[in-house]
KEKE-3310 file (N, C-alpha, C; in steps of 0.2 Angstrom, whole numbers, plus 5000, padded with zeros to 4 digits):
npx = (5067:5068:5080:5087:5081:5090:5101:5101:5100:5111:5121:5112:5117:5131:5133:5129:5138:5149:5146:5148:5161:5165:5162:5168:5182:5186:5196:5206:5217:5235:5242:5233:5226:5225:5210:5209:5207:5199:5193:5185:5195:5203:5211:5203:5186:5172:5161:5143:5132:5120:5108:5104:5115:5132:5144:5153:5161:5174:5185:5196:5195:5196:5208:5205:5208:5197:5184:5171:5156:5159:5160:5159:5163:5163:5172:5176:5186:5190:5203:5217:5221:5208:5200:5187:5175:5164:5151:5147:5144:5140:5142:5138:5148:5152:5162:5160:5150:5139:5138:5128:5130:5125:5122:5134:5140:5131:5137:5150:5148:5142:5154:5161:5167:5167:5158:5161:5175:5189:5194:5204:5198:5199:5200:5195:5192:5184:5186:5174:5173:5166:5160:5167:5179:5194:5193:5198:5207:5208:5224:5222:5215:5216:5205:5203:5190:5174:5165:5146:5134:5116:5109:5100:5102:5089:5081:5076:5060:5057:5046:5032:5027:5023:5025:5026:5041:5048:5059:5056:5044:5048:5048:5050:5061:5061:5075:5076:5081:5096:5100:5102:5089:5073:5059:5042:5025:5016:5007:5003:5005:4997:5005:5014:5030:5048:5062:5073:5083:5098:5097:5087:5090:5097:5108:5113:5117:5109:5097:5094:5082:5091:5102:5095:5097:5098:5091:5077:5062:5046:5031:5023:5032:5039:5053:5054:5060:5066:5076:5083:5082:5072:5059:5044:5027:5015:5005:4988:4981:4986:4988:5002:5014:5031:5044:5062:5078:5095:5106:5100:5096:5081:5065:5048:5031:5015:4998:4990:4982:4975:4987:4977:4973:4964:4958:4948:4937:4935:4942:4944:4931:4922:4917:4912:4908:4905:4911:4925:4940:4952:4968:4980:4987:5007:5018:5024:5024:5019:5010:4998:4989:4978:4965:4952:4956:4949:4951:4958:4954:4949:4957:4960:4970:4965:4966:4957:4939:4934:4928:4935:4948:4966:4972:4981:4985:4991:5000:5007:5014:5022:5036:5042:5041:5031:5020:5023:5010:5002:4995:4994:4980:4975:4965:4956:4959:4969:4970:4973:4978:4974:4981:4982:4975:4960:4959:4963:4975:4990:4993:5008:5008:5020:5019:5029:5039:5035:5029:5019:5017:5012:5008)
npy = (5278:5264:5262:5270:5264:5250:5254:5258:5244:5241:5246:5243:5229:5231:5237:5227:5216:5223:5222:5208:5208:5215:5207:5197:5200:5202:5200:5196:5198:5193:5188:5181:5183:5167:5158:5149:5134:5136:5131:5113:5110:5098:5082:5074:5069:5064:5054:5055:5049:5056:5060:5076:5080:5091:5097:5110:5124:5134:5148:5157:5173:5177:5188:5194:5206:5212:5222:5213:5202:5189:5174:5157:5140:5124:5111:5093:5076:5059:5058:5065:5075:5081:5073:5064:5075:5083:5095:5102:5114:5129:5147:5165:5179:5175:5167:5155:5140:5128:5111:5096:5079:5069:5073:5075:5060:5054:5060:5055:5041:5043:5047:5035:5031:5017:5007:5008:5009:5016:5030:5044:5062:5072:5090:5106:5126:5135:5150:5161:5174:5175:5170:5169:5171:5165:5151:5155:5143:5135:5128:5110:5102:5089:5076:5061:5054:5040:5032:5027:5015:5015:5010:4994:4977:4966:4952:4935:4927:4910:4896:4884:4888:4900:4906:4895:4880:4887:4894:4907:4912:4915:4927:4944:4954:4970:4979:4990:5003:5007:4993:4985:4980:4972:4972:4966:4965:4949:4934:4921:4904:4892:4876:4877:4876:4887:4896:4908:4918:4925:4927:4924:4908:4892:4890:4901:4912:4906:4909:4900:4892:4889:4900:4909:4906:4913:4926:4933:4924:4926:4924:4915:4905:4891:4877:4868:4855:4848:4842:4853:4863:4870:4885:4883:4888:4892:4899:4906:4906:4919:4936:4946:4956:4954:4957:4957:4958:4954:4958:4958:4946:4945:4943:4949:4948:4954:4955:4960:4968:4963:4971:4982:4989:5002:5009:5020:5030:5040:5036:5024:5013:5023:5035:5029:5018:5006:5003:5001:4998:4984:4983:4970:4962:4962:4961:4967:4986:4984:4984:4977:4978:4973:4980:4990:5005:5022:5036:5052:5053:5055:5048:5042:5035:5022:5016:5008:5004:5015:5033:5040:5034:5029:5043:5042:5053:5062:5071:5063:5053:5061:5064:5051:5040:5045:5038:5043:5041:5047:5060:5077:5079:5093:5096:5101:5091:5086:5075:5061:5061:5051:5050:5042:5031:5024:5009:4992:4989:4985:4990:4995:4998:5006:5009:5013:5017:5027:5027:5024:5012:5008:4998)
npz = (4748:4751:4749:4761:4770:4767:4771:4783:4788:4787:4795:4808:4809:4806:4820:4828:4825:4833:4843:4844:4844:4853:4865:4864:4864:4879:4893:4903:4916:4913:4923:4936:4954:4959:4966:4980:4991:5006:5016:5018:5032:5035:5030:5029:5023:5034:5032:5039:5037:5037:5033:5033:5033:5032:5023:5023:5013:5011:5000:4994:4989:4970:4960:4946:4937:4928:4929:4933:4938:4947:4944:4953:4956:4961:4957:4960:4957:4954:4947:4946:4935:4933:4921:4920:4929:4941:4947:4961:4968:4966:4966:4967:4967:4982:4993:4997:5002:5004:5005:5001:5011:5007:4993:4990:4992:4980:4970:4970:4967:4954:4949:4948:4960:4971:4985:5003:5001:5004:4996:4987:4986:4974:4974:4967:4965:4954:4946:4936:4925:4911:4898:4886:4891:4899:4910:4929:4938:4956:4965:4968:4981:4990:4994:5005:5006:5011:5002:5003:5003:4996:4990:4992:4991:4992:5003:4998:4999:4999:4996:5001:5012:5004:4990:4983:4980:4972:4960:4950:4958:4969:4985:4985:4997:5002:5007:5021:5031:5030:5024:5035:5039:5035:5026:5022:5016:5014:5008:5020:5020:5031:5041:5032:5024:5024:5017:5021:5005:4996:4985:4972:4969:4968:4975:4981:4997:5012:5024:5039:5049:5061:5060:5064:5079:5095:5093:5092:5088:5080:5085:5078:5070:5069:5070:5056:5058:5048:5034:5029:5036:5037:5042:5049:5048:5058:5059:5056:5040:5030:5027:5030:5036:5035:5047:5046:5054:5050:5056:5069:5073:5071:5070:5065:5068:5059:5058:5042:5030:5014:5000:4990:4975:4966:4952:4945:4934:4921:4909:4914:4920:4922:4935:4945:4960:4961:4949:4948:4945:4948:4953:4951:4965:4964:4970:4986:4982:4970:4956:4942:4928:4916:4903:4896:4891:4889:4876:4878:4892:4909:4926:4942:4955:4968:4985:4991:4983:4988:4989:4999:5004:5004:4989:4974:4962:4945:4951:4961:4957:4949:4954:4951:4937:4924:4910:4896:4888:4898:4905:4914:4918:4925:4931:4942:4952:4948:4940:4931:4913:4900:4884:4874:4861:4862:4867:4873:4889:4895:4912:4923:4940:4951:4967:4978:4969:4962:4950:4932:4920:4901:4891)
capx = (5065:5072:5090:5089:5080:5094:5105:5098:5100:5120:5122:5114:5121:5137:5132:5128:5146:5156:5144:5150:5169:5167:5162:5176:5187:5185:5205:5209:5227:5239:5244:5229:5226:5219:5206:5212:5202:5204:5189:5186:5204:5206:5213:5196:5181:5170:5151:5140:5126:5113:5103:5105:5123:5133:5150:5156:5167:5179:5190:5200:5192:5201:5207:5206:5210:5195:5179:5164:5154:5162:5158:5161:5160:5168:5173:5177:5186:5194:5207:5222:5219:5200:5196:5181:5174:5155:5152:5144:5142:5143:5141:5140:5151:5151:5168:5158:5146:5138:5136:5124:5134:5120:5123:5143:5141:5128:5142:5155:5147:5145:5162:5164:5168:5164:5155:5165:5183:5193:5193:5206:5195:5201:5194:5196:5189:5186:5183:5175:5169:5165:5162:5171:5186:5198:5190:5204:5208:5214:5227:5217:5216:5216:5201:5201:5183:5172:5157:5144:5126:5112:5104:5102:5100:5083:5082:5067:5058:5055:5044:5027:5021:5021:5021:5029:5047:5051:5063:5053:5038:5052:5046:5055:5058:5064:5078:5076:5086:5102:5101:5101:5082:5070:5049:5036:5020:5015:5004:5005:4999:4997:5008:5020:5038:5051:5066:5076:5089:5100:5097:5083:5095:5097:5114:5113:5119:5105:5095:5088:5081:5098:5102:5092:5098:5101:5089:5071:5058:5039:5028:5020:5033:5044:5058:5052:5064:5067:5083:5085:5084:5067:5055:5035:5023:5009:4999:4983:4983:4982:4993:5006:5019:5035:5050:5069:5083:5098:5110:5100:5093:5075:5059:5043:5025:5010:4992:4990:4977:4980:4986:4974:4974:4959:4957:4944:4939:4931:4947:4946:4925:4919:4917:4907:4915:4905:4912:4933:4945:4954:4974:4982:4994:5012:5022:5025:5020:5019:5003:4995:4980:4974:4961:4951:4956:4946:4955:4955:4948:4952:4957:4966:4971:4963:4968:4950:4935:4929:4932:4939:4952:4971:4973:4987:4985:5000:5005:5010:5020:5028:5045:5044:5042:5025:5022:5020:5004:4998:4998:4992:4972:4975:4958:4958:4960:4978:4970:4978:4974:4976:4981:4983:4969:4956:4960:4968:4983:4992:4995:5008:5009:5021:5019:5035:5044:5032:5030:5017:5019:5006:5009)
capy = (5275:5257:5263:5273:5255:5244:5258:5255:5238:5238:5250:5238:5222:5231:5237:5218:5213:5226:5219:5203:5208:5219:5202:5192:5204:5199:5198:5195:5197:5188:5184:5184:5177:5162:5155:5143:5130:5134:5121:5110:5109:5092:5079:5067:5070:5058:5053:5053:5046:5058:5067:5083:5083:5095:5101:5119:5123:5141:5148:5165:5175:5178:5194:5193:5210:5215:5224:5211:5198:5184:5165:5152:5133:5117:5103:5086:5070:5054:5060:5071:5080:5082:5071:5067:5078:5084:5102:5100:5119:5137:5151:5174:5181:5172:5164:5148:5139:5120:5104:5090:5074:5065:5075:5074:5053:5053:5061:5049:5034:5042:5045:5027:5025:5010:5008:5005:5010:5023:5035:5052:5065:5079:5098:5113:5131:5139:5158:5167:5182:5176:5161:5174:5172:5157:5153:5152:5135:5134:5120:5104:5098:5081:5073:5055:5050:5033:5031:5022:5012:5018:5005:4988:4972:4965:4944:4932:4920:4905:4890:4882:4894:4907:4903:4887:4879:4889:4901:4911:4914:4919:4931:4948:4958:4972:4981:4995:5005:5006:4986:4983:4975:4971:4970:4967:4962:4944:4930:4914:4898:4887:4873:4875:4877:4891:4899:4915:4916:4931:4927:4916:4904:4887:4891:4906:4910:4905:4910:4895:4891:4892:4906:4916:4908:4918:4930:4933:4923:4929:4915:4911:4903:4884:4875:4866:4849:4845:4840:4861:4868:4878:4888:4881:4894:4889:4903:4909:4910:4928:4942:4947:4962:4952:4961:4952:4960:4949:4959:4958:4941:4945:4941:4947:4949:4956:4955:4963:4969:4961:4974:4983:4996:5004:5014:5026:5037:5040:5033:5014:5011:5029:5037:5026:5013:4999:5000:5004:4992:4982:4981:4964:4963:4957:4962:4974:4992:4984:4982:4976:4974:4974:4984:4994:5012:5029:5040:5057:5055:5057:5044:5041:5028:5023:5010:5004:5008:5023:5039:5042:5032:5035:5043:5044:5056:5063:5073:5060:5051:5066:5064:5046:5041:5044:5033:5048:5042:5049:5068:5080:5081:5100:5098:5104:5086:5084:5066:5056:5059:5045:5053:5036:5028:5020:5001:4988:4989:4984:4997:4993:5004:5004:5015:5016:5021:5032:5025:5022:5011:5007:4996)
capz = (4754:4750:4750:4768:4773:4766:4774:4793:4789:4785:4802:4814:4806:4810:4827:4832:4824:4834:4849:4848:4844:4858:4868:4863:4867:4887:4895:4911:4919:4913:4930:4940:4959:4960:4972:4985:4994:5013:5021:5023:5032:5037:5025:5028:5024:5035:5031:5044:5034:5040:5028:5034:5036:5027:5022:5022:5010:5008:4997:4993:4983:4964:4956:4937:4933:4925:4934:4933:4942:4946:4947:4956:4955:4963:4954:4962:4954:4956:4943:4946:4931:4930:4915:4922:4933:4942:4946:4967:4970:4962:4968:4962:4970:4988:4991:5004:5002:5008:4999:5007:5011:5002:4987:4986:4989:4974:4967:4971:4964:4949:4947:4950:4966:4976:4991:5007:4998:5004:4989:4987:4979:4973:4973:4964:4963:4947:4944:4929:4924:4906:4891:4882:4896:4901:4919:4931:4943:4960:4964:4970:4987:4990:5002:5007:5007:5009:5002:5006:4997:4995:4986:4997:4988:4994:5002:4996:5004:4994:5000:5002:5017:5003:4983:4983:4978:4965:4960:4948:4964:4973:4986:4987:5001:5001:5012:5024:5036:5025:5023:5041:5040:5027:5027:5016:5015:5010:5010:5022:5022:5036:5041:5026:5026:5018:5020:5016:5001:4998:4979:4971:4966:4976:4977:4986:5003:5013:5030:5040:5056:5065:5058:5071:5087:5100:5092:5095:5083:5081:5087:5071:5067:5073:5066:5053:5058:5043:5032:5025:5042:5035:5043:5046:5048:5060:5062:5051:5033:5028:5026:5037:5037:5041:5049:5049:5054:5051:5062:5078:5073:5074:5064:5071:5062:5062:5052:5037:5024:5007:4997:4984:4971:4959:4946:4944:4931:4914:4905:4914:4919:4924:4939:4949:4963:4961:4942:4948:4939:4953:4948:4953:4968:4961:4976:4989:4979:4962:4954:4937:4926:4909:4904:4891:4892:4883:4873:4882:4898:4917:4931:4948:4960:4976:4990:4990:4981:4992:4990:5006:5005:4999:4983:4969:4954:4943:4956:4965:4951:4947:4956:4949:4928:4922:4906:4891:4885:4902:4907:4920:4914:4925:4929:4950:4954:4946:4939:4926:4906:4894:4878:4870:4856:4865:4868:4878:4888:4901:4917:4929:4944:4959:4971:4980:4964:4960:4941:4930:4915:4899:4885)
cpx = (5068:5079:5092:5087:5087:5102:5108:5101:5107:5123:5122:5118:5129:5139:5133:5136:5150:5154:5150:5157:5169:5167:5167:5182:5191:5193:5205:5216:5230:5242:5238:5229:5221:5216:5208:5206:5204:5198:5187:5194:5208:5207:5208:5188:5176:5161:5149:5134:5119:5110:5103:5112:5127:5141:5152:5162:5167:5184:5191:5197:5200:5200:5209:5207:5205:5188:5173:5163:5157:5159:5160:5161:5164:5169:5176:5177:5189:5202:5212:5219:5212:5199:5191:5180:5168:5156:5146:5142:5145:5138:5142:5143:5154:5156:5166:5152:5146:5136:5134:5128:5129:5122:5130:5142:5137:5134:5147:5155:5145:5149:5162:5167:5164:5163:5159:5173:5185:5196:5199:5202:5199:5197:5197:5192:5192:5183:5180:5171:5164:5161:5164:5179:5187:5194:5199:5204:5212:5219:5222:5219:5212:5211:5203:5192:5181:5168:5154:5136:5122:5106:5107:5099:5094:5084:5076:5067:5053:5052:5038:5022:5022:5019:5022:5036:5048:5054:5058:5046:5043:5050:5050:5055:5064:5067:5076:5082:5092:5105:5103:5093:5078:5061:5045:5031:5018:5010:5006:5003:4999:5001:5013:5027:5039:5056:5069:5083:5092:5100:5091:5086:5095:5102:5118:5114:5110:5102:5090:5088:5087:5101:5101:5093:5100:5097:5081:5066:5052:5036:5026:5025:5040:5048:5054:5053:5066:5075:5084:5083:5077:5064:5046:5031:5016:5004:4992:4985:4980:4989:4996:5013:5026:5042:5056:5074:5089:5104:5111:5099:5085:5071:5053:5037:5019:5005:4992:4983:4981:4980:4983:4973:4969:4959:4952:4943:4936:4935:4946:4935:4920:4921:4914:4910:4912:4908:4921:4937:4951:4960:4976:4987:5001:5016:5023:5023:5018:5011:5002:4988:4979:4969:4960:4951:4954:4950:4953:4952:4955:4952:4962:4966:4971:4965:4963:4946:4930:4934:4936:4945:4961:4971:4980:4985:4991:5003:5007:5016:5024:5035:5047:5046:5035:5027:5020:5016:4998:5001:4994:4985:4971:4967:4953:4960:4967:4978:4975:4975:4977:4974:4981:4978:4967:4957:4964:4972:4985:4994:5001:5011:5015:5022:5025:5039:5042:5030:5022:5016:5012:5010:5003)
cpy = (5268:5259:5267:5267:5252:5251:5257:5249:5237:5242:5245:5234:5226:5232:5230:5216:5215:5226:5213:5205:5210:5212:5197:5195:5204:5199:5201:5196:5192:5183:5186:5179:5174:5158:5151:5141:5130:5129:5116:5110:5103:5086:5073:5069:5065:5059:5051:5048:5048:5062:5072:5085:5088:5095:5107:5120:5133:5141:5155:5167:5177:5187:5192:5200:5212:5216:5219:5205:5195:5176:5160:5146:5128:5111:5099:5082:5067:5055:5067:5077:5079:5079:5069:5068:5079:5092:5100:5107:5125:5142:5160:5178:5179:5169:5157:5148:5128:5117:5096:5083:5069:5067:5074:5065:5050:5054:5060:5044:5039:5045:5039:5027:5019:5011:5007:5004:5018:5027:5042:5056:5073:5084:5104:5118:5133:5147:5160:5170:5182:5169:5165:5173:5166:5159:5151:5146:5136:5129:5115:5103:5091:5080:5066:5054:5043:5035:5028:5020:5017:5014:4999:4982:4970:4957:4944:4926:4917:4898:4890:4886:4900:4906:4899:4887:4880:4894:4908:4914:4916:4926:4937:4952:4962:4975:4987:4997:5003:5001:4982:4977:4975:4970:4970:4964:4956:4938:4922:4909:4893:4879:4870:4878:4883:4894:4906:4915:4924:4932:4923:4912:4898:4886:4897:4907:4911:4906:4905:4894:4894:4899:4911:4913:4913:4924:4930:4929:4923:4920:4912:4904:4898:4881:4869:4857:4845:4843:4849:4866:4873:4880:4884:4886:4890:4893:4901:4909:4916:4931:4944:4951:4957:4955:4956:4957:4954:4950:4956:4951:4941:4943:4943:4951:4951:4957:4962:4963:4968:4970:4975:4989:4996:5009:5016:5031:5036:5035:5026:5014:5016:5031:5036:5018:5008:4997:5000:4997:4992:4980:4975:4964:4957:4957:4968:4978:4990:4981:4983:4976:4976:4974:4989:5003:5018:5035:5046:5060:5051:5050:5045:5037:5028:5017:5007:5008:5010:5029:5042:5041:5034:5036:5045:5046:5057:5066:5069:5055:5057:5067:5056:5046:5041:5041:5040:5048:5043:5058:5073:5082:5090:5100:5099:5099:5083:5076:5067:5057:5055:5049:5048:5036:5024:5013:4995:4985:4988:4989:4992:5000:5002:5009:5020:5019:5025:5030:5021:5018:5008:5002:4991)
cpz = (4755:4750:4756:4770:4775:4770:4782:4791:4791:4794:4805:4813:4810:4820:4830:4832:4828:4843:4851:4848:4851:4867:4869:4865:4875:4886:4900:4912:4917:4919:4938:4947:4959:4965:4975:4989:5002:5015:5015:5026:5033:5030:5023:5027:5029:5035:5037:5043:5035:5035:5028:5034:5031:5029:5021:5019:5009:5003:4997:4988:4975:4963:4950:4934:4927:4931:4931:4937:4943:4949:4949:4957:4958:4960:4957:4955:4955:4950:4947:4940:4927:4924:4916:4928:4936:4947:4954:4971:4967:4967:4963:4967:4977:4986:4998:5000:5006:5003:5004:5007:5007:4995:4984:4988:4985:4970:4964:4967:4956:4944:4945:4955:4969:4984:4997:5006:4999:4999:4989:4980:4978:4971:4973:4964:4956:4948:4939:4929:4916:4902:4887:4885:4898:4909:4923:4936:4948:4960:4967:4977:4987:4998:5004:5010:5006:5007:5003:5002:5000:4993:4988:4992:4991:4997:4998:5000:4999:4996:5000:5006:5011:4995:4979:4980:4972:4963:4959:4952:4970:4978:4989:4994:5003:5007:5016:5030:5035:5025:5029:5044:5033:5030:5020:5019:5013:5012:5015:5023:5027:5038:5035:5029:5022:5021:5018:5012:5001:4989:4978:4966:4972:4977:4980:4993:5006:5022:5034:5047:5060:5065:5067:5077:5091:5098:5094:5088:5083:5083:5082:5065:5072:5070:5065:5055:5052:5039:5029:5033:5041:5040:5043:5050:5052:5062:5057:5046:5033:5026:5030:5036:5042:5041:5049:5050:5058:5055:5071:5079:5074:5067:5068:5064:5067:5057:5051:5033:5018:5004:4993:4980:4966:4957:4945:4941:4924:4907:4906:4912:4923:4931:4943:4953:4961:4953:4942:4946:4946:4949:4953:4958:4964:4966:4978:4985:4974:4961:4946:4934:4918:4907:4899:4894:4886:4882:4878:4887:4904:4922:4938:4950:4966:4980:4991:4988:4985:4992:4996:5007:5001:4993:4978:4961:4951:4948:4960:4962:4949:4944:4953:4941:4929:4916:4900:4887:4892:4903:4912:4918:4920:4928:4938:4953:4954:4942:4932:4918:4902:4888:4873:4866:4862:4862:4872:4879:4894:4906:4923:4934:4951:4963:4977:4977:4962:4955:4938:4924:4912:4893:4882)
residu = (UNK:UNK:UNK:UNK:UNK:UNK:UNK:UNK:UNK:UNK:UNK:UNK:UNK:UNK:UNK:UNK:UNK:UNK:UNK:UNK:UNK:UNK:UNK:UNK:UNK:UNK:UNK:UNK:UNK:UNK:UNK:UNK:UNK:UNK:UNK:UNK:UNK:UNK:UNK:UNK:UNK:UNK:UNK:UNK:UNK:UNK:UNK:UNK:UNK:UNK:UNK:UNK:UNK:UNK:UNK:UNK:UNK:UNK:UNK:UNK:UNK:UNK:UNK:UNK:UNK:UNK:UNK:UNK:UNK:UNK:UNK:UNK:UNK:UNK:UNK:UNK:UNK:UNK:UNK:UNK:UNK:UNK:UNK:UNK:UNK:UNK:UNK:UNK:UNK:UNK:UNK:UNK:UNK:UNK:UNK:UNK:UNK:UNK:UNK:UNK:UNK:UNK:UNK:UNK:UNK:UNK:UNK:UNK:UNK:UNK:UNK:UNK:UNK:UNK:UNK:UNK:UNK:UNK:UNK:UNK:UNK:UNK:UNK:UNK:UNK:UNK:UNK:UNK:UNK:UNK:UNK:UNK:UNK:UNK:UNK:UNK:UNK:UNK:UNK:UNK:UNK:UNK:UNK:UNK:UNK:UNK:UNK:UNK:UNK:UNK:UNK:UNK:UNK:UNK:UNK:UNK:UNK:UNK:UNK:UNK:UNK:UNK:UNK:UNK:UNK:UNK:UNK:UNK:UNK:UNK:UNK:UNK:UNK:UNK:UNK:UNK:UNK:UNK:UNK:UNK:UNK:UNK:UNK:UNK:UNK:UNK:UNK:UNK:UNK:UNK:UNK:UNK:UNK:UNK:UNK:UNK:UNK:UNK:UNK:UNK:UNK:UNK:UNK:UNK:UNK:UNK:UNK:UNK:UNK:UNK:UNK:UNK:UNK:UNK:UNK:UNK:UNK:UNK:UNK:UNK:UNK:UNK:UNK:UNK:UNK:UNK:UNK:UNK:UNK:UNK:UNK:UNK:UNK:UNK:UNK:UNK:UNK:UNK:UNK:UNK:UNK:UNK:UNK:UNK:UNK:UNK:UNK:UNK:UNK:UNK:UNK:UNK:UNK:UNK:UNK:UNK:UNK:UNK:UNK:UNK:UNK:UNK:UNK:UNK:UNK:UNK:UNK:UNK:UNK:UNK:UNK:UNK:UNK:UNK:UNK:UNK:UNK:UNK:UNK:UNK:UNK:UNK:UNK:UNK:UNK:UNK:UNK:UNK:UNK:UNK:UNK:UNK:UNK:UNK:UNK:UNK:UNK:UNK:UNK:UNK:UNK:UNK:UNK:UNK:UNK:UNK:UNK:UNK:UNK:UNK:UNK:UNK:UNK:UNK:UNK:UNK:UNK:UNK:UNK:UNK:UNK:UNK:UNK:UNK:UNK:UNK:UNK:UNK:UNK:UNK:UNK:UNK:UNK:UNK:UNK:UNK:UNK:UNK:UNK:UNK:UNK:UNK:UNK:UNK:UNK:UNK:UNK:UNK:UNK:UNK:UNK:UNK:UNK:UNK:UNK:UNK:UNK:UNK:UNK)
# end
């Protein structure tokens, strides 16, 4: 019985072996046709910079001289000869297909291009039928594309109407509307001065009273007269949602509720509001607090403590980082489990990035 066994055995063992040979084996045409790139047809690609915009791209199909599926993929790169490359659309069989203008100027930059530089990309089709089989390559067409940001530097606004003369209280604020305007939230104190920087640095270019002639300026706020050209804030102290756009020249404002963020949950100090663990505002989305956390138990994050109000559990971090000593406690609510040892740690949250960190 042991020597028909060991018998089987030497069979399949070959069967497998005369598989893979038979997979190795793969051979295409020596002289096969290769794919060509017919669209886009124009020598320019141009960004529209709208989110939905797209580009259609064809090609010929290939014959490889052997009967099986075939695959298809597009490679772009700032190199003639592909040394580094990024793969922007495949397709099975289909010789078209679309690639989101957002997608190929992620793309771009990380190639290395540069923002607002007219760029030639070059683009290829590959064909293959195998990883057993040479793919084949079309010749490359040549684009000229720009790209363009993505990511807008932020000013601040540094002065006594806010956390006083000092760099490191520097107040950020960040851009919107592909760095055409900027807002945030922040505190204001009453007949104090401040200006906007484009760095927190006292050598940075710098946005002051003048600045906004000929632009609209919200009422809360008069020219300072002083020797730095600042800003005095006359309104209300409180909270105030303040809008700049340094194209139109505008500035306009409007009261706000201080930002607040609580924690809730068996993990901070149960699941009871008057006991929810209030995290610190640091700026715009960002929030902190240190605070004793229990091993193996459930929380979330509320905009005030009342249940009604808005909530962030993991699902809402998700697309951001979670911090790996949290995980999705799964438990209908989607809240937050702290797998950690129980003891005290610092949380910080921002809610724009999605991110929660623990240490």
């Amino acid at each position: 019985m042991k020597k028909i066994i060991y018998i089987l055995s030497i069979v399949f063992i070959g069967i497998l072996m005369a598989c893979e040979d038979d997979a190795e084996k793969v051979v295409i045409s020596s002289d096969p046709v290769k794919p060509v790139v017919l669209s886009p047809e124009d020598e320019s690609l141009i960004f529209t910079r709208e989110d939905s915009a797209k580009f259609a791209f064809k090609w010929s199909k290939a014959e490889l001289g052997y009967n099986a599926v075939v695959e298809y993929g597009i490679q772009v790169s700032l190199d003639e000869d592909f040394a580094k490359k990024e793969l922007i659309l495949s397709t099975t069989e289909v010789t078209e297909g679309e690639v989101l203008e957002t997608a190929l100027n992620n793309t771009l930059h990380k190639l290395g291009a540069e923002d607002d530089v007219p760029v030639s990309v070059y683009t290829r089709v590959f064909a293959s039928i195998s990883e057993y089989a040479d793919s084949v390559f079309s010749a490359s067409k040549v684009y000229t594309v720009t790209p363009y940001a993505t990511v807008f530097p932020p000013i601040y606004m540094i002065g006594g109407a806010l956390k006083g003369w000092d760099l490191n209280l520097a107040v950020e604020v960040p851009a919107t509307n592909n760095g055409k305007a900027y807002h945030v939230i922040a505190e204001f104190k009453n007949g104090e001065t401040f200006r906007f920087f484009t760095q927190p640095d006292w050598g940075a270019d710098q946005y002051k009273w003048a600045y906004f002639d000929g632009g609209t300026v919200a009422g809360n706020f008069e020219a300072a007269m002083d020797d730095d050209d600042n800003f005095r804030f006359i309104g209300t102290s409180g909270y105030y949602i303040i809008k700049v756009n340094l194209n139109d020249k505008t500035i306009s404002m409007e009261e706000a509720d201080e930002p607040t963020l609580y924690g809730i949950g068996e993990a901070l100090q149960g699941w009871v509001l008057e006991s929810a663990v209030q995290l610190t505002w640091v700026k715009d989305s960002l929030f902190q607090v240190t605070t004793t956390m229990n091993a193996d138990k459930a929380f979330r994050f509320f905009d005030k403590a009342d249940w009604s109000t808005g909530k962030y559990n993991y699902l809402y971090f998700e697309d951001g980082e979670v911090d790996p000593l949290l995980e999705n406690a799964a438990d209908g609510d989607s809240n937050l489990l702290f797998v950690g040892s129980t003891g005290s740690y610092e949380m910080t949250v921002d809610l724009k990035a999605r991110t929660v960190g623990i240490k």
